[in-house]
N, C-alpha and C positions, 0 to 999 in steps of 0.2 A: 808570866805564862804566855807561849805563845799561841794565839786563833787565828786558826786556817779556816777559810770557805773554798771548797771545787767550786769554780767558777763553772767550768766545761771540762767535761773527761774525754772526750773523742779529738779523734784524730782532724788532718783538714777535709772539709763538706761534713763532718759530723756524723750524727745518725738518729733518725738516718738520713742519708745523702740524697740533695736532690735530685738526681737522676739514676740513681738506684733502684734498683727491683730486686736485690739478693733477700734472700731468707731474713735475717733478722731486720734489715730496712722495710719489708713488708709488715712484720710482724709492728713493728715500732709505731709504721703509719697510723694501721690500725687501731694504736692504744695499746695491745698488748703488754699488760703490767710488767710483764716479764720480760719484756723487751721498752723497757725506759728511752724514752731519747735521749739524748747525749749532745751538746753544745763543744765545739771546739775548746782545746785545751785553756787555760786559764786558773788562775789561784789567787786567793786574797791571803794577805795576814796583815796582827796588828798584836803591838804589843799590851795596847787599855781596851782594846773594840775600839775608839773613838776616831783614830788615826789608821789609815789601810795602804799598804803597800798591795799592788799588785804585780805578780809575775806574768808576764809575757800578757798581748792584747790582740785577744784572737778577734777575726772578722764579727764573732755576734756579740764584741765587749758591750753597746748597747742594750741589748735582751738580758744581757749576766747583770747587770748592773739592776734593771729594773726589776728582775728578779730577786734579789739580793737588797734587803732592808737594809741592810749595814751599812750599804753604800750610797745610801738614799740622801738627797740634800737637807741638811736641817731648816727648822722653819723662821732663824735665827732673820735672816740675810735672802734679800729674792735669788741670789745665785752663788753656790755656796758645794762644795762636796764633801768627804772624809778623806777621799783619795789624795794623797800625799806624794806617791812616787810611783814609778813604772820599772820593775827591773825585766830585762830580757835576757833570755838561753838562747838565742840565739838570732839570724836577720829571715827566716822562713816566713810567706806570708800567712802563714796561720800565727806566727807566735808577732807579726807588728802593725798587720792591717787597722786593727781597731786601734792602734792609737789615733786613726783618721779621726774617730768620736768624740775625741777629748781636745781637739779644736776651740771649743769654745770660750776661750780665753781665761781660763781656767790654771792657777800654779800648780806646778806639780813638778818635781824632779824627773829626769830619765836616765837611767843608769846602763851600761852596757858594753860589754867587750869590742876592744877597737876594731874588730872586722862585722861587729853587728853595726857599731855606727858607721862605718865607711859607706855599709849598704845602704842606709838611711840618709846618708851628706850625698849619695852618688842619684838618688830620686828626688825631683825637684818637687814631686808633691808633699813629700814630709816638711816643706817648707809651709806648712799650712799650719803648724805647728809654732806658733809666734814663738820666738828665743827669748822676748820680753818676759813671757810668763815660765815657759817649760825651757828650763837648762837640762844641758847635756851631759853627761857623763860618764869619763871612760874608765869603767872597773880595769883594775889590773888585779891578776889570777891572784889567788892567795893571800889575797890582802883585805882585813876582814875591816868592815865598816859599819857605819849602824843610822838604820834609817828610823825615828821617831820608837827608838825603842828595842826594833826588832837588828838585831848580828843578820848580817847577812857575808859569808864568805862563797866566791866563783869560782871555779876551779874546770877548768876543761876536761872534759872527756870525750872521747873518740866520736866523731861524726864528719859531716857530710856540708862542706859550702852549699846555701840555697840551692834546689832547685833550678830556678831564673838564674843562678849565676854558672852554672854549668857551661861548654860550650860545644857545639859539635855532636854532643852526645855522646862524648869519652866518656868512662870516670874516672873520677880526678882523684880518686883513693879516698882513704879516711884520712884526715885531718887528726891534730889534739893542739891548736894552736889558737882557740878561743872563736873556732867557729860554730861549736856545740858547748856550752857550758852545762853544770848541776850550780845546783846553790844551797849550803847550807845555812837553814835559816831557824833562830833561837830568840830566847826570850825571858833567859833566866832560868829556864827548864829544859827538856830534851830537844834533842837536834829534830828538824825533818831535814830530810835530803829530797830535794826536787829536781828530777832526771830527766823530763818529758821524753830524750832525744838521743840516744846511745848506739853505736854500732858493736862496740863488744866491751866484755870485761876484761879489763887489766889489774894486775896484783896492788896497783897505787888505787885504783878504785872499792876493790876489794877489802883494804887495809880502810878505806877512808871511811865506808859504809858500813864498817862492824860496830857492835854500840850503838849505834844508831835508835833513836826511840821509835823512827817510822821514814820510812823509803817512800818516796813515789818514784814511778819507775817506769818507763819506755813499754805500755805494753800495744806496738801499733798491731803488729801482726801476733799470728798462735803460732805459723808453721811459718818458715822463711819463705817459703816456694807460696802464699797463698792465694796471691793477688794473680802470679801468673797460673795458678790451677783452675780458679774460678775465673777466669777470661776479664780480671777487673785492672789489668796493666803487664805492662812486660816485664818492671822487674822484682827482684825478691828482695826480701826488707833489707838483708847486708847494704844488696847496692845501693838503696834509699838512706842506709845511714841509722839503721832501727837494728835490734837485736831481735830476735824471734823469741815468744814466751817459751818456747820447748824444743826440740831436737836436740842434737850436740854444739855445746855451745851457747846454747840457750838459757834463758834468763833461770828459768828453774834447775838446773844444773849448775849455771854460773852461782846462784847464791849459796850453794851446798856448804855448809861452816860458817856463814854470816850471821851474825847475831843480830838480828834487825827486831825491834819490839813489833812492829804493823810493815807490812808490804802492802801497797796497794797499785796499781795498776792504774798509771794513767795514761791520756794521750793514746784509744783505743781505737782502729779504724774501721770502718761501718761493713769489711768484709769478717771483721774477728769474730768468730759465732762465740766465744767466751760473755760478751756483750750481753747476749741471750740467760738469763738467769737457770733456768731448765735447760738446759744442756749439758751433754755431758763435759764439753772443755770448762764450762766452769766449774762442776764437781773437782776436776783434776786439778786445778786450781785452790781449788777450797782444800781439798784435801791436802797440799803440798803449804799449806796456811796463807796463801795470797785471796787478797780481796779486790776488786774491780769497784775503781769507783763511778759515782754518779754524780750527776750538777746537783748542787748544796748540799752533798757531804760536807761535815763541819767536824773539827778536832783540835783538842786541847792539850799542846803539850807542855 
């Protein structure tokens, strides 16, 4: 059986964001239940509890950790973790700053497609990450492997080279050549599919995610245009390399005929009013059977 923890369900700066004032980052400040904060993306599994893989290590991996018992040191050994492996969807710095926190001489594998490690060989600070303890390793697509129990197979889907690796301010198109990967990962039971990062649906993805016992799923923006409507950036999620939760083309459209047992929505950015539990984009949501997750949702597939 495999167990998953949400580490972090939000997007990068989270939510809410520190220099934010939009609606539901106000709300969040405040407490408002119905407005939960939300930590950068991130996700545990393990195929006994005892042993934890984590997907991707966003900048608050520290706070996820000490939140999260699971991952807490045994009393075994003065220094000591569960944490066994790092896989990454991609080189963005939300999905590999926090491995700055696992510095501490600490073993643990790192796994990840060869243009996420180019970006990590090409930063002389990931050198801070002794080779003695934490090895490298370069998934290749479609090639299923198995970490302390738990299948994990990579598979590229349409996105977007970093951010920071941009240049000039062109863009440089969508990629599917292992600059955005999903990953499906099992445990003897149903699959999850872990997406954080998607710029569109294609019929190979389509085909890959039916049957599926449960999706996570790119939900950064609701409307493509949102971030330039509310004055929170210039561009719309395509050209960021996100798929939009709704319009044409949009995730609830794109899954029309997918058999998915759980949709959930991760990787949420602090302008998504969906975030907001009372509202009405999350009814529309709920209604079309998608869920929104939160840090320390836990599942058992």
């Amino acid at each position: 059986m495999l167990r998953a923890i949400v580490l972090g369900a939000g997007a990068g700066g989270g939510f809410p964001q520190w220099n934010s004032a939009g609606h539901g980052c106000m709300r969040a400040r405040a407490g408002d239940r119905a407005a939960p904060a939300r930590s950068q993306a991130g996700l545990a599994v393990s195929a006994d509890g005892q042993r934890w893989v984590l997907v991707n290590a966003s900048p608050d991996l520290r706070a996820q950790i000490a939140a999260t018992p699971a991952l807490h040191p045994r009393p075994a050994s003065l220094r000591n973790s569960p944490i066994v492996a790092v896989v990454l969807t991609g080189g963005e710095v939300d999905a590999v700053m926090g491995l700055l926190h696992l510095r501490e001489r600490h073993a643990f594998a790192l796994h990840a497609a060869p243009p996420t490690l180019a970006v990590l060989d090409a930063n002389p600070i990931f050198g801070a990450l002794d080779p003695a303890f934490v090895t490298r390793h370069a998934m290749r697509l479609e090639a299923p492997f198995e970490v302390c129990g738990v299948a994990v197979t990579a598979y590229a889907v349409p996105g977007k080279v970093p951010l920071f690796a941009e240049r000039g301010g062109d863009d440089p198109g969508v990629a599917e050549a292992g600059e955005a990967i999903g990953l499906a990962l099992s445990a003897g039971g149903g699959t999850l599919h872990y997406v954080p990062g998607c710029a569109r649906m294609t019929d190979a993805l389509r085909a890959r995610l039916h049957g599926a016992a449960c999706v996570m799923f790119d939900g950064t923006l609701f409307d493509d245009d949102e971030m330039i409507r509310l004055g929170a950036g210039p561009k719309t999620g395509r050209r960021m390399g996100h798929m939009p939760m709704t319009g044409p083309g949009g995730t609830l459209e794109a899954f029309g005929g997918i058999a998915v047992g759980r949709r959930i929505f991760v990787h949420v950015n602090n302008t998504n009013p969906a975030l907001v539990a009372d509202s009405p984009e999350r009814a529309r949501l709920a209604a079309a059977g998608w869920e929104v997750a939160e840090d320390g949702m836990e599942l058992a597939l």
